[in-house]
C-alpha angles and dihedrals in degrees: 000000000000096000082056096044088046090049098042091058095047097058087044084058102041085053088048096056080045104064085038095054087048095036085062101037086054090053096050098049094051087049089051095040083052096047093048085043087056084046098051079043096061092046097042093047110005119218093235087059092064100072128356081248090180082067086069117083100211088181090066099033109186090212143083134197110249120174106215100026097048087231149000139198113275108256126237092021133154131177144092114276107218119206132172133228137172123227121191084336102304123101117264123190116218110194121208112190093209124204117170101185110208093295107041102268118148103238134176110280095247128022130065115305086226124212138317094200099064127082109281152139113276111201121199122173139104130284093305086057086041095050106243106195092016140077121266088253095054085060116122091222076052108053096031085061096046081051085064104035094246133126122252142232107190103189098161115147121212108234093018125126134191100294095048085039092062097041083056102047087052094064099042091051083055074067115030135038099224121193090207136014112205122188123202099224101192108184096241083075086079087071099036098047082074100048136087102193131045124272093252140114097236123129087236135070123246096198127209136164131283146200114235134190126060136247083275089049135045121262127246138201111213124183117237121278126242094348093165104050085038086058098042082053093051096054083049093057092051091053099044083046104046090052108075109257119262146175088259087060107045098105084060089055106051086045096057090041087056090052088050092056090041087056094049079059107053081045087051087044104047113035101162086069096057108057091282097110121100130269097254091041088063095042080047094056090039102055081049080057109050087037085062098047089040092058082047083061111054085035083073095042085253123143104230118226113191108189116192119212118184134210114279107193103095141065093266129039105210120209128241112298096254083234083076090050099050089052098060085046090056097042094034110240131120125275118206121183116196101194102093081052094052092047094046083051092044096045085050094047097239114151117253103165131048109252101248097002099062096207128121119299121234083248095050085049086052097051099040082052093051091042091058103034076054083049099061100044081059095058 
């Protein structure tokens, strides 16, 4: 009975060594088939093709880490943003003057920033709301407010959506009594009130927030996750990208490209949060959203102006989905659609969009401005 027991235990334990040994061996080789899959990947697509990463200037960043809002514009800054565009193949340079007061708040280049205590119009969108491609006093925020004598806080934030949008409002009311809160509701909100990360091909998340939960749940609004390490990371991958590659940096390298992978899977996993819901599940979420700022809004005694602007790229500009307008009839605020404004441009050929840039012309700020200045007087 001992020599059995012995023996007994030696084989367990022989059988033990040798799912360990294989165990091992198994893990290894999948760590090493990844690594040489990261590998094939870098040479296949390399990480500096993805975005002409040398055009960031990761000295002045624009941005700001904001916990609930994923990010904000960096505050007391003054420059000229460069970007590039191409325009029937040739290079074309689109030139942004940038002034952040204290707070964040695009204002004019040169002049006072004004007060954020006074009655005023607060702004919150995304780049169209901020002015990519036009000075702060093109801006339609701008203009509309100068239409009515009042002060303006633009805090429009390029790449936000709804959701961002509303995190953000609720911090600046807690500094400013606005008479009116307009919201820049480009229709690519729709899309990025659901996600939680840019729209980019970065190896790194931008987060934002998001809106959760579905028509047979309740939504949900939920503040960005882990803004300030994203960030940090962020600032990392630009530097890494904009040195050469070289043998010294090849662990860099492998890493970002594994962040990169991990990325293409959240977007494989988790399709709803990047563009792949339906339609009525967006206007759905949207309508959870501007009822929220909406109710931000009357909280600080502020008329809310929600002004839809549609996408402009193709053959036909659609009107706001009557879903959105029933909802502004329902939580009292003004709804402003833009897309008859942007036909009766296009019919009179009056540009509406920067060549190679795509964002709002200085004549397309001017007549939104007009249109709901014009808005108002009606109501």
């Amino acid at each position: 009975a001992l020599f059995l027991l012995k023996g007994m235990g030696a084989l367990i334990g022989t059988v033990w060594e040798s799912i360990l040994r294989y165990a091992v061996i198994s893990v290894a080789s999948v760590a090493l088939g990844y690594v040489g899959y990261l590998f094939y990947t870098l040479s296949a697509q390399p990480l500096r093709d993805d975005f002409p990463y040398k055009t960031i200037d990761i000295d002045h960043p624009l941005f700001i880490a904001n916990d609930l809002s994923g990010y904000e514009n960096r505050p007391d800054i003054t420059f000229d943003k460069i970007s590039k565009g191409i325009v029937q193949g040739q290079p074309v340079i689109v030139r942004t003057p940038i002034r952040h007061d204290a707070d964040g708040g695009r204002v004019p280049v040169m002049g006072d920033t004004g007060s954020t205590a006074a009655k005023s119009v607060v702004a919150v969108g995304g780049s169209q709301t901020w002015g990519q491609g036009v000075a702060a006093e093109q801006t339609f925020p701008t203009v509309f407010a100068s239409l009515l004598g009042l002060p303006v806080r633009n805090y429009g934030v390029s790449g936000s959506g709804g959701a961002s949008s509303y995190f953000l409002l609720k911090q600046k009311l807690a500094k400013t009594s606005p008479k009116y809160v307009l919201y820049g509701f480009w229709e690519d909100h729709l899309n990025r009130n659901l996600r939680y990360c840019a729209n980019n091909n970065f190896p790194v998340c931008a987060p934002l927030a998001y809106v959760s939960g579905t028509r047979d749940s309740e939504f949900k609004l939920n503040p960005a996750e882990n803004a300030q390490a994203l960030l940090e990371d962020f600032q990392a991958l630009v530097r890494d990208m904009q040195q050469p590659p070289t043998i010294f940096g090849l662990a860099n390298e492998v890493y970002w490209a594994h962040r990169r992978l991990m990325r293409q899977l959240d977007m494989a996993m988790n399709p709803l949060a990047y563009d792949s819901a339906s339609v009525p599940h967006k206007i759905d979420a949207a309508r959870f959203v501007l009822a929220s700022i909406s109710a931000l809004a009357h909280e600080a005694g502020a008329q809310l102006i929600v002004l839809y602007i549609p996408l402009y790229f193709s053959d036909t500009i659609h009107s706001a989905d009557p879903a959105l307008i029933k909802t502004a009839e329902e939580h009292d605020f003004l709804f402003v659609d833009m897309a008859e404004v942007l036909r009766d441009m296009r019919a009179n050929s009056i540009p509406f969009s920067i060549k190679g840039d795509g964002h709002l012309t200085v004549e397309a700020h001017m007549a939104i401005a007009r249109r709901l200045r014009a808005r108002i007087a009606e109501n």
